[in-house]
C-alpha positions as MATLAB code, in Angstrom:
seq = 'XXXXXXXXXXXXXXXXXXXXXXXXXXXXXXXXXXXXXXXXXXXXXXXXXXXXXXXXXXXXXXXXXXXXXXXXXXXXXXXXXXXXXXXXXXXXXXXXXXXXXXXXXXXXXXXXXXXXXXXXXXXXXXXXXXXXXXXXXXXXXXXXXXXXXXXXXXXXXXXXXXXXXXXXXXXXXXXXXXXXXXXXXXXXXXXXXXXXXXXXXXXXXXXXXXXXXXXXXXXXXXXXXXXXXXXXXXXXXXXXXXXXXXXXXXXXXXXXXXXXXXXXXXXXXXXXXXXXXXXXXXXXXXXXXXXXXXXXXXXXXXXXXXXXXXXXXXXXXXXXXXXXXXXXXXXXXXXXXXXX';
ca = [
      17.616   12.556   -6.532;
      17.508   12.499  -10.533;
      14.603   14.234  -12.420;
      14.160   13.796  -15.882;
      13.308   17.590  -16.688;
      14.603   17.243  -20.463;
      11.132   17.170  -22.157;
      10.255   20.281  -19.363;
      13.024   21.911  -20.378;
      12.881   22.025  -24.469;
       9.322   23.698  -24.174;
       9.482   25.992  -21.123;
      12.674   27.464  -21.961;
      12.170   29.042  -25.780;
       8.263   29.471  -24.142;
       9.884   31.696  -21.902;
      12.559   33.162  -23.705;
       9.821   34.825  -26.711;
       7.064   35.097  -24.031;
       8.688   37.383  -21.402;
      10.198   39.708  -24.449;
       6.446   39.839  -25.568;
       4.346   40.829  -22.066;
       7.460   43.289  -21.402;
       7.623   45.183  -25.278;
      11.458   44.612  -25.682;
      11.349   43.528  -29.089;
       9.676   46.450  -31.437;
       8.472   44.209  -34.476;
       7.426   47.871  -36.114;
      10.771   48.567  -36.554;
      12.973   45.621  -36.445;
      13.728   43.366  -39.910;
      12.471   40.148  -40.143;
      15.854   39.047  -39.194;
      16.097   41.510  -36.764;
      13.602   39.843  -35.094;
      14.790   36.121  -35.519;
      17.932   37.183  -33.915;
      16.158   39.120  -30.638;
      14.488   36.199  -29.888;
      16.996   33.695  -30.534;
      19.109   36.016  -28.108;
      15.959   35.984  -25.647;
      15.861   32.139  -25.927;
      19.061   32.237  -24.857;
      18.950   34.233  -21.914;
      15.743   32.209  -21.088;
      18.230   28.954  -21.393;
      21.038   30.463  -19.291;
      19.090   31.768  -16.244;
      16.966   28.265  -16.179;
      20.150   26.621  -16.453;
      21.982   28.607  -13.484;
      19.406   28.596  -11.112;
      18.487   24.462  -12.066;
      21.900   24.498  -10.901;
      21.727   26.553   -7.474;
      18.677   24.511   -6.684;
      20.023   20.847   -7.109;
      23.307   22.370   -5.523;
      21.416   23.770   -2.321;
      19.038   20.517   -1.938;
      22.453   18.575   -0.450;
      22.518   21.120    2.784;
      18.686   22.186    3.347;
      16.295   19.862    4.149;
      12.340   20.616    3.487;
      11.134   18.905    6.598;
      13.918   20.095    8.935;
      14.571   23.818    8.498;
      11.325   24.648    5.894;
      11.949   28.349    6.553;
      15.390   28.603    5.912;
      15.447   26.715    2.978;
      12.770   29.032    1.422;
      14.766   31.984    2.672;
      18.018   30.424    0.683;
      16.071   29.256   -2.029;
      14.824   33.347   -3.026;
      18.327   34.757   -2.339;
      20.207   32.747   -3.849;
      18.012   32.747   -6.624;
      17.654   36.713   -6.516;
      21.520   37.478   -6.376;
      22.068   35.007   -9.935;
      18.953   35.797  -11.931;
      18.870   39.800  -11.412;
      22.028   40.883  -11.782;
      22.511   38.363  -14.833;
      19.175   39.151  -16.419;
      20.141   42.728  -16.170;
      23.249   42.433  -18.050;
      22.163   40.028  -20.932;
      19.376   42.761  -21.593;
      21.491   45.845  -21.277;
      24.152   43.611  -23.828;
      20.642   43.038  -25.581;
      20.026   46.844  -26.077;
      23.923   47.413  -27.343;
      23.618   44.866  -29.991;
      20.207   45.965  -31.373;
      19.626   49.272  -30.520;
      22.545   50.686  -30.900;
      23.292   51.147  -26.635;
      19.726   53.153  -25.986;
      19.279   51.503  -22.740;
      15.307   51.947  -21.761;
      15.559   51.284  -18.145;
      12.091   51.129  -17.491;
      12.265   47.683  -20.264;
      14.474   46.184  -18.408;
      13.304   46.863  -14.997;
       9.922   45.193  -16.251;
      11.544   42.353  -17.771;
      13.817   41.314  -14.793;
      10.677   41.479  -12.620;
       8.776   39.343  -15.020;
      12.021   36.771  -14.901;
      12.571   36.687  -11.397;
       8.220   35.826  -10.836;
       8.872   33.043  -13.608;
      12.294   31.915  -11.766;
      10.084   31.603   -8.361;
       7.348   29.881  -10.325;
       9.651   27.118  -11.749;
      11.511   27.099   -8.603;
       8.153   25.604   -6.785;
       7.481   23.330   -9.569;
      10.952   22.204   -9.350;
      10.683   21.501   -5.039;
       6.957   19.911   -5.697;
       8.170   17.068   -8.050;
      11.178   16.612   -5.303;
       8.711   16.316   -2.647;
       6.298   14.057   -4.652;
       9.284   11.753   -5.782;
      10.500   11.950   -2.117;
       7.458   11.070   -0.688;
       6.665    8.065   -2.933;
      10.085    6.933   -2.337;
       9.459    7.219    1.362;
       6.564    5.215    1.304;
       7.625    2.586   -0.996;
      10.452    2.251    1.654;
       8.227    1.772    4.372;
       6.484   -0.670    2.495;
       9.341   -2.662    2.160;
      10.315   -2.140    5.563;
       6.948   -3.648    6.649;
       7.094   -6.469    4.248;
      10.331   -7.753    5.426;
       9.467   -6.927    9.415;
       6.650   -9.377    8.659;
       8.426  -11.670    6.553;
      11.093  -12.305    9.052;
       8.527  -12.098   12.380;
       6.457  -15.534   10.320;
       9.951  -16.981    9.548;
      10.514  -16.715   13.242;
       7.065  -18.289   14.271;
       7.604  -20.782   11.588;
      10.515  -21.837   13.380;
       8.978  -22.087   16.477;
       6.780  -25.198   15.133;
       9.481  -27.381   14.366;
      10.941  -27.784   18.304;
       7.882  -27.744   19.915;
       6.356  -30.601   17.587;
       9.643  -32.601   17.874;
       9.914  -31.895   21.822;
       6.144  -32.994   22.243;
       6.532  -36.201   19.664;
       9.427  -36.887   21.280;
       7.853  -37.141   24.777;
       5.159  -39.371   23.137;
       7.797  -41.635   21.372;
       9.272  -41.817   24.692;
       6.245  -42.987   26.649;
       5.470  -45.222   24.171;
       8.667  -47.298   24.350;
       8.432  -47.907   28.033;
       4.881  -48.941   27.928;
       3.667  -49.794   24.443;
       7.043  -50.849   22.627;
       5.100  -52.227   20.061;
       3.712  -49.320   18.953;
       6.771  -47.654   19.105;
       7.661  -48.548   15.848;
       3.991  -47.781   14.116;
       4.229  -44.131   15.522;
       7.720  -43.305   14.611;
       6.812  -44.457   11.015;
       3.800  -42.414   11.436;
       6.112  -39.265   13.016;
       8.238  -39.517    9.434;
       5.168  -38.854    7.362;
       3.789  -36.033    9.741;
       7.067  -34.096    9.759;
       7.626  -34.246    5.997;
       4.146  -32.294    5.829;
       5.352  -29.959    8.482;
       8.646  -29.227    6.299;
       7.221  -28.955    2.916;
       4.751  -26.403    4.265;
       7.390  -24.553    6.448;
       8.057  -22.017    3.338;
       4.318  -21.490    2.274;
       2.080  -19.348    3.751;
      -1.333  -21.034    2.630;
      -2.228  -24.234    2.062;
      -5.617  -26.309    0.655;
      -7.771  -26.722    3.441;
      -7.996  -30.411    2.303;
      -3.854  -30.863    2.930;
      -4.116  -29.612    6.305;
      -7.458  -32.129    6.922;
      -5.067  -34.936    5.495;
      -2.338  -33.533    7.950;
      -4.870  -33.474   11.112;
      -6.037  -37.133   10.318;
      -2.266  -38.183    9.890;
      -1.433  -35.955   12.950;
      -4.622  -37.592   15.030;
      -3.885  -41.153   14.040;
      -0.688  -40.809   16.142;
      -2.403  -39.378   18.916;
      -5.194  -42.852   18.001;
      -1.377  -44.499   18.728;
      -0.433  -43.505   22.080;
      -4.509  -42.799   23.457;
      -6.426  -45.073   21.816;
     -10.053  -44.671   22.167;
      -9.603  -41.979   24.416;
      -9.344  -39.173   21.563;
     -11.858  -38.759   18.925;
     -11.785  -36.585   15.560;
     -15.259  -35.429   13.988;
     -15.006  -33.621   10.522;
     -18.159  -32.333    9.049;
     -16.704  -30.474    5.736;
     -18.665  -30.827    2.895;
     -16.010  -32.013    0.210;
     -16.143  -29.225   -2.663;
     -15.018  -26.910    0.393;
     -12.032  -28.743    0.966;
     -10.957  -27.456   -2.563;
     -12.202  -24.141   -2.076;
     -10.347  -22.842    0.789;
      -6.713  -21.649    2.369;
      -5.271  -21.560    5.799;
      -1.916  -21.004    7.363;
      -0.391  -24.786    7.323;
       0.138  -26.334   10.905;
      -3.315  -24.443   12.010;
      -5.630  -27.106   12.795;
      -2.694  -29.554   14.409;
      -1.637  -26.649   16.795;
      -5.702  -26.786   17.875;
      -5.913  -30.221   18.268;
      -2.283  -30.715   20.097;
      -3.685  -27.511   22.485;
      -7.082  -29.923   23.289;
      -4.998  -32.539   24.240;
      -2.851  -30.954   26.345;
      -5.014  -28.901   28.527;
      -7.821  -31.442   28.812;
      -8.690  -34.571   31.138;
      -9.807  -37.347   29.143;
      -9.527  -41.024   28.978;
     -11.366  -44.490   27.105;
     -14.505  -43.873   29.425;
     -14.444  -39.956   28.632;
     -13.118  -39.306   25.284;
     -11.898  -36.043   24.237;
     -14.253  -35.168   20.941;
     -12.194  -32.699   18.734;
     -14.963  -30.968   15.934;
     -14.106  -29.834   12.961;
     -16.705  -27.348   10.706;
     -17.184  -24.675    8.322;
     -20.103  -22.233    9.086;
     -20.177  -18.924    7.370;
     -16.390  -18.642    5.645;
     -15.076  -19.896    9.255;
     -13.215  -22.724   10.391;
     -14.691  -23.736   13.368;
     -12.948  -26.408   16.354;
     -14.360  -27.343   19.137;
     -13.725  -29.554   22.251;
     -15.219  -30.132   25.439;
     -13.888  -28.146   28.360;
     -12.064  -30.558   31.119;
      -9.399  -28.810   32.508;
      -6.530  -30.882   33.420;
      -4.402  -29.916   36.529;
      -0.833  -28.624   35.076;
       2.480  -29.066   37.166;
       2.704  -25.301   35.970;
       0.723  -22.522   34.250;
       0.365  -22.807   29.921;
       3.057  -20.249   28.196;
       0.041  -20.428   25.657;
       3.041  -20.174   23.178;
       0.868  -22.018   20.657;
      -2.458  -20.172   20.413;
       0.090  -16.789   20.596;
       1.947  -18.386   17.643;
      -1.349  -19.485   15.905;
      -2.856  -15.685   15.963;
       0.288  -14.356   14.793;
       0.925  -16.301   12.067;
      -2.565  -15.384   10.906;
      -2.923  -11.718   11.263;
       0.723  -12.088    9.506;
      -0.494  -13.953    6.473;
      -4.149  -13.284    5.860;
      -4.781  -10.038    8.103;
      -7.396  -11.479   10.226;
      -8.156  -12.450   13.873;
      -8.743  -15.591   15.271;
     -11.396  -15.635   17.371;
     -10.924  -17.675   20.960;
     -13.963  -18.147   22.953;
     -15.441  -20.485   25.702;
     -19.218  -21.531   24.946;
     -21.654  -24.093   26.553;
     -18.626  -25.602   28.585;
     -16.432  -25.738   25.155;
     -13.380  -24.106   24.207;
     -14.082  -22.993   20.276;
     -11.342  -21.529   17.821;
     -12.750  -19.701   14.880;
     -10.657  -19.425   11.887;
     -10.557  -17.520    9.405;
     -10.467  -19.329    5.641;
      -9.509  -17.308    2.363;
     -11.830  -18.493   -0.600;
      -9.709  -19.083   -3.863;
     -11.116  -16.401   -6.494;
];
């Protein structure tokens, strides 16, 4: 992992290398020249540069084979030595080279001792700053991977229900087209027409996740007038949506024909006992309703279309669809997403 350090670097380092010099009285400005004392710190700035340097080094080196989160301990316990065995003895012979060139090879031990204390707390110091912006930058980079990780897990689990709504619409229309040729050939033709338009909905949608709430009305009133084709009377669509909320509002495309196709197939109904579908909005929900006439299956509902239905929305806008039976009606309350 990179670090731009650069701007860090030019301050901290010539900070360092007249700071440390000052706290620890190496340089006597009493007695040095003005130049005297250009050149000591200059040489201090150095030293400052080279240990930084070395142990910037060590630590980039070492982050390849220790790992914070899987041996904490004994990457702190590398970290100090190896930082111990570079900056000591170093700092210990740049200032003992220090006291040859400027005062004349009087060594004061106690100086030094001082000052290679005071660089080793400031190596440690940096050190931690150095493994905090790691673990910052490693953590953000973590969970901007997640992220993305989510985002595609979704993406690709509503591509997959997506595709899911293409063969069961063309299996069930299918089955209708099929019924209708043996017994009402002329309408045959009318719904296959009818089938073209439908499907072109269902493809131009297939790569959206939201649609106007009046294109999926226009879809359920296309969808319903082939269901008009095969049933006749028998089926019935009520919409009560005011018309400046059809403009208003978003849903997951396919929504309210999965509804509708679920009434029909679960229910009893006929010319003398229509099957009432109701469409409304109350309170930022989609409502649908139908009457409750449970029709005898050769075997039990996969329920692969409600499942799909739920998914798709907790995929795309977050939120539950709420399934309920009330007053001897099965209702579906969805949720809408106002346009800001």
């Amino acid at each position: 992992m990179r670090v731009n350090d650069i701007g860090f670097r030019l301050v901290l380092v010539p900070f360092f290398g007249i700071l440390i010099p000052l706290i620890a009285n190496l340089v006597d400005h009493t007695k040095f020249t003005h130049w005297q004392i250009k050149l000591s710190y200059l040489y201090t700035i150095g030293l400052s540069l080279l240990i930084w340097e070395g142990n910037r080094y060590l630590l980039f080196t070492l982050r390849s084979y220790f790992n914070w989160f899987n041996k904490p301990l004994r990457k702190v316990i590398v970290l100090i030595l190896a930082a111990s065995f570079f900056t000591i003895p170093v700092s210990v012979l740049l200032l003992i080279t220090w006291y040859q060139i400027f005062m004349h090879g009087i060594v004061n031990w106690s100086v030094i001792t001082e000052s290679t204390l005071i660089i080793m707390i400031s190596v440690l110091f940096i050190v931690h700053v150095y493994e905090t912006v790691f673990l910052v930058k490693e953590s953000e980079s973590e969970m901007v991977k997640n992220a993305q990780l989510h985002q595609a897990k979704a993406e690709a689990e509503l591509e997959a229900l997506r595709n899911q709504i293409d063969p069961h619409f063309i299996f069930n229309s299918l089955n209708t087209l099929s019924h209708l040729i043996e017994e009402k050939p002329q309408k045959a033709r009318q719904f296959n027409d009818n089938l073209a338009d439908v499907y072109r909905y269902i493809l131009q949608s297939k790569r959206r996740e939201l649609v106007l709430l009046r294109e999926e009305l226009n879809f359920l009133n296309d969808y319903f007038y082939l269901l008009q084709i095969r049933f006749e009377d028998a089926v019935q669509l009520v919409v009560t949506i005011p018309e400046e909320d059809a403009d208003q509002f978003l849903i997951p495309p396919i929504s309210l024909q999965v509804l509708a196709e679920n009434a029909i197939k679960h229910n009893e109904f006929s010319a003398s006992f229509p099957l009432t579908i109701e469409v409304e909005m109350q309170h930022g929900w989609l409502i649908v309703r139908n009457p409750i006439r449970k029709k005898l299956l050769r075997k039990p509902s996969s329920k692969i279309g409600l499942a799909n239905l739920q998914e798709r929305y907790k995929l795309t806008t977050n939120r539950q669809v709420i399934i309920e039976e009330e007053n001897d009606h099965f209702v579906v309350r969805l949720p809408v997403l106002k346009i800001t």
